[in-house]
C-alpha positions as CSV (number, residue, x, y, z in Angstrom):
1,X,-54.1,-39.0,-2.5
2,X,-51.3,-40.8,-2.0
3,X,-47.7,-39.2,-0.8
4,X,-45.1,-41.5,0.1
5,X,-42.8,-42.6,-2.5
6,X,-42.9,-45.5,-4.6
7,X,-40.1,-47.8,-3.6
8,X,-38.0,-49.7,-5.8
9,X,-39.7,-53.1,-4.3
10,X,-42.9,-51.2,-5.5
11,X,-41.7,-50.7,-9.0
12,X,-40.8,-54.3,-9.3
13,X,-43.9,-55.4,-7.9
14,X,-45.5,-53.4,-10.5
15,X,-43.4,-54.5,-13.3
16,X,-44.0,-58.4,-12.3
17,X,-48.2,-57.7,-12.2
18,X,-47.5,-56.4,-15.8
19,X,-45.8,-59.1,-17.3
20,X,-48.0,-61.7,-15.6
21,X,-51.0,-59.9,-17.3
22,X,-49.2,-59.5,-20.4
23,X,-48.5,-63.3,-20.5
24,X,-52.5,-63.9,-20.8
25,X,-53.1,-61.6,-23.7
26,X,-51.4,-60.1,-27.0
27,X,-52.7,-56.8,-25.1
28,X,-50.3,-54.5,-23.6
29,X,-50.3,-52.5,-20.6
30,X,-48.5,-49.4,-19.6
31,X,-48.5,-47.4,-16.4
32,X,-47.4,-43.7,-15.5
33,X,-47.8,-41.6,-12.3
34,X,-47.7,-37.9,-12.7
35,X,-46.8,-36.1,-9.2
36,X,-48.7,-33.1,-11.1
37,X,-50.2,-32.6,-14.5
38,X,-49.4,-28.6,-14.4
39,X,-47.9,-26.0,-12.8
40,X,-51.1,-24.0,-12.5
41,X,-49.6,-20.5,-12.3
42,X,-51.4,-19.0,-15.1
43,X,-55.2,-19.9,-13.9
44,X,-54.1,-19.5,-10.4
45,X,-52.9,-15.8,-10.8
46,X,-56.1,-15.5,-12.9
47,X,-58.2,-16.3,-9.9
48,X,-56.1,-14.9,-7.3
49,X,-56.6,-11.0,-9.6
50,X,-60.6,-12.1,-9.8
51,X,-60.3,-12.5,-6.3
52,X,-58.9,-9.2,-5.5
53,X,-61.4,-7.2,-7.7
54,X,-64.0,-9.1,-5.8
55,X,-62.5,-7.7,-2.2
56,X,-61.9,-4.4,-3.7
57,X,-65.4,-3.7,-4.9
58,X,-66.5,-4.8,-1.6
59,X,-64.3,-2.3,0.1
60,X,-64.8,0.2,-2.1
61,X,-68.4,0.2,-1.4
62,X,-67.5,-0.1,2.3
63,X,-65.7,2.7,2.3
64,X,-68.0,4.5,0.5
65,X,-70.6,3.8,3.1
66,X,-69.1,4.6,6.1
67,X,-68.1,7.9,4.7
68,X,-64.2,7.5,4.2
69,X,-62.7,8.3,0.9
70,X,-59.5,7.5,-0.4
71,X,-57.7,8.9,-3.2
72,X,-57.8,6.7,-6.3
73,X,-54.2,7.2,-7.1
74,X,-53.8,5.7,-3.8
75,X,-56.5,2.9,-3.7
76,X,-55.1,1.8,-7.4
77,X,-51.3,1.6,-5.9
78,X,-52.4,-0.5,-3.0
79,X,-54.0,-2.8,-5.2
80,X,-50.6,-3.3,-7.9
81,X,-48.9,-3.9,-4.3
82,X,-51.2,-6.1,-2.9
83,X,-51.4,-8.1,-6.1
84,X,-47.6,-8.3,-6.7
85,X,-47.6,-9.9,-3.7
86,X,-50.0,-12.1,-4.2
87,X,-48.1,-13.5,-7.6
88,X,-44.7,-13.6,-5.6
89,X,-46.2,-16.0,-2.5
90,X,-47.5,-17.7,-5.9
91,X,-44.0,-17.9,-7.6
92,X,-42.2,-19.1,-4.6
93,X,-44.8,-21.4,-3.3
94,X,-46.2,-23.8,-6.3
95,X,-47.8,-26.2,-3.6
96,X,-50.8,-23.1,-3.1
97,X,-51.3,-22.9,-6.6
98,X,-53.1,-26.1,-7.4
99,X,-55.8,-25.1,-4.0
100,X,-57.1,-22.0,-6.1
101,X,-58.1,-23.8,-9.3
102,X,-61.4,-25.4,-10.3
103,X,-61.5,-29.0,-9.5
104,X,-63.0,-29.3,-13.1
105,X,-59.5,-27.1,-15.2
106,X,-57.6,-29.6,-12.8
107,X,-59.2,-32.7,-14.3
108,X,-58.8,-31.0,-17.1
109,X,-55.3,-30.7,-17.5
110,X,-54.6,-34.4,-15.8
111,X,-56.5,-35.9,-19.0
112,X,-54.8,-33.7,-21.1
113,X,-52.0,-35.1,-19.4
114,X,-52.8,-38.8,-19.5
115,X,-53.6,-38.2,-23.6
116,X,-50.2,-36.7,-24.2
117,X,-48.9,-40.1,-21.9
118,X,-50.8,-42.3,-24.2
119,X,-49.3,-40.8,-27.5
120,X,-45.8,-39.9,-26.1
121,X,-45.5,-43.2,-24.8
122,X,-46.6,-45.2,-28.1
123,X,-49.4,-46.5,-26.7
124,X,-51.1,-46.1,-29.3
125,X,-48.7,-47.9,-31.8
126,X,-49.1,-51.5,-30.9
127,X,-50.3,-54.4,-33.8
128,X,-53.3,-54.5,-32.7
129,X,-54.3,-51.5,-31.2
130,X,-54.7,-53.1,-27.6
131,X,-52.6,-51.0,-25.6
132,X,-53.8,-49.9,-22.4
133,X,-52.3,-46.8,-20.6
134,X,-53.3,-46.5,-16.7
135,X,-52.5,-43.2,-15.4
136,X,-52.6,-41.4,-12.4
137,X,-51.5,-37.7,-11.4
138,X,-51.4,-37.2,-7.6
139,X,-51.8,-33.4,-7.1
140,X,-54.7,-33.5,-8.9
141,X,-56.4,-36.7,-7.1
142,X,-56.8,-37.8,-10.8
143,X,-56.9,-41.4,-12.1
144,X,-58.0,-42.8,-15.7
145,X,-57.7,-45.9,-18.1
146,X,-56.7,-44.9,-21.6
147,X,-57.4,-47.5,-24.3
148,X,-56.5,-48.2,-27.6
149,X,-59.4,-48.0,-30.6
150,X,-59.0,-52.0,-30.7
151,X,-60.2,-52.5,-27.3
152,X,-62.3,-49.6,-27.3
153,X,-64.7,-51.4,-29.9
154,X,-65.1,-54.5,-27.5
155,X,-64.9,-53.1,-23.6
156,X,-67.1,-50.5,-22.2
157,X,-66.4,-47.4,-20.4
158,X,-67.9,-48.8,-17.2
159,X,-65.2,-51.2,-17.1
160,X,-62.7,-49.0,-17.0
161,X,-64.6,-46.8,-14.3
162,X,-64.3,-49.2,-12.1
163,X,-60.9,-49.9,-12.5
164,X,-60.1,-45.9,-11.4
165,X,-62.7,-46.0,-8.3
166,X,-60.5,-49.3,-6.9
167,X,-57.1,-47.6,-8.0
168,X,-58.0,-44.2,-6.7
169,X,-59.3,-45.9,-3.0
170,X,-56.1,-47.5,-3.1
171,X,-54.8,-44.0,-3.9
172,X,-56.3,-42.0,-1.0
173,X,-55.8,-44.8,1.7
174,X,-51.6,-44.3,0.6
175,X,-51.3,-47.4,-1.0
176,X,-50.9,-46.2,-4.5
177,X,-48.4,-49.2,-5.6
178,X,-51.3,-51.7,-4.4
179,X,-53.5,-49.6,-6.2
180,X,-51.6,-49.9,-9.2
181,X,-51.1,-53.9,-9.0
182,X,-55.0,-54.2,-9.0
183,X,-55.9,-51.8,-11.9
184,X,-53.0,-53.9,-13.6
185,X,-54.9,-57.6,-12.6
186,X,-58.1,-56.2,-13.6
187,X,-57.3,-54.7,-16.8
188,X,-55.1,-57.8,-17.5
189,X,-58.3,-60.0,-16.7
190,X,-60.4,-57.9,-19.6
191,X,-57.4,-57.8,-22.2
192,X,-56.9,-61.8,-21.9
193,X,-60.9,-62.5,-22.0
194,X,-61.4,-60.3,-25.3
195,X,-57.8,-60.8,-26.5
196,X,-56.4,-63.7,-25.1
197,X,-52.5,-64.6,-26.2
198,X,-51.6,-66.3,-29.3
199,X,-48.9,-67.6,-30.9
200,X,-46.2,-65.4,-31.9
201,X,-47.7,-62.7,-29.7
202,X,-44.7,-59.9,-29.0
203,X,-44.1,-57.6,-25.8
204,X,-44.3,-54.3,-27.6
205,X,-43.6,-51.7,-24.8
206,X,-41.5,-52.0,-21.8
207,X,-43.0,-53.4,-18.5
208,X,-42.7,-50.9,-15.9
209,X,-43.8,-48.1,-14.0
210,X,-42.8,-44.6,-15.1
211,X,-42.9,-41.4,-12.7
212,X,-42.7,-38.0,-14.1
């Protein structure tokens, strides 16, 4: 997925594609990229420890076979060593974490992510219940569209899925700021067709992109 900033031209251009949507609808859209969602050392240690039983049966048994022994005071030390060694190349590199994880705990924890977004945010806290949070976390290769209960009860979820297979091509091509102005028009189109902008209609939350 993408890995070159987001430039301050970027940022604008964002913050422009969200007011034009905004100025078609009383919906509101807000947007947050997450470089991760996690720090992954916990199930990563978890899988690296798995991982070394695994190997440690296998040589065991070897062992075993070709007629070698080892004492088991030994064998167990080697194994505290190996592992603690294992958790330090962990500790000091967090980029290796994230490869030894299950694609489905790291999807996991990028929606739990985007749901704490959506709340933390106040996404959730507009009139009308027509906000709309478009998130992405990039370690994860994770994208989704968070609506509100209002729009929820007009738009379907295949909508939305399409909106996260363009923003997430976008993503994986390096354009992610492209990607972003899209989502923004499309979600912008759907807002102003089933909530199109009235009178008095406010600008509830702030019109940018925010990176954590």
């Amino acid at each position: 997925m993408a890995t070159r900033p987001i430039s301050p031209q970027d940022h604008e251009r964002i913050a422009a594609a969200i007011r034009s949507a905004e100025s078609r609808t009383d919906g509101e859209i807000y947007c947050v990229v997450a470089h991760a969602s996690d720090g992954y050392f916990a199930p990563a240690a978890l899988m690296a420890t798995l991982g070394m039983l695994v190997v440690s049966l296998v040589v065991a048994y070897g062992l075993e076979a070709w007629w070698l022994t080892i004492r088991l005071p030994h064998f167990v030390i080697a194994e505290l060593l190996a592992l603690a060694c294992v958790l330090a190349l962990l500790w000091t590199l967090p980029g290796l974490r994230i490869h030894m994880v299950p694609r489905r705990l790291r999807y996991q924890a990028a929606h739990a992510n985007a749901v704490k977004q959506f709340l933390a945010r106040n996404v959730h806290r507009t009139t009308a219940r027509t906000g709309v949070l478009i998130f992405v976390s990039i370690a994860e290769r994770y994208a989704e569209v968070v609506a509100d209960s209002g729009i929820d009860a007009k738009v379907g979820q295949h909508l939305w899925d399409g909106v996260v297979r363009d923003l997430t091509a976008h993503a994986g091509d390096d354009r992610l700021a492209d990607g972003f102005v899209t989502a923004i028009e499309q979600v912008g189109a759907v807002l102003a067709e089933h909530f199109p902008v009235t009178q008095g209609d406010t600008n509830e939350l702030d019109d940018h992109l925010v990176e954590i």
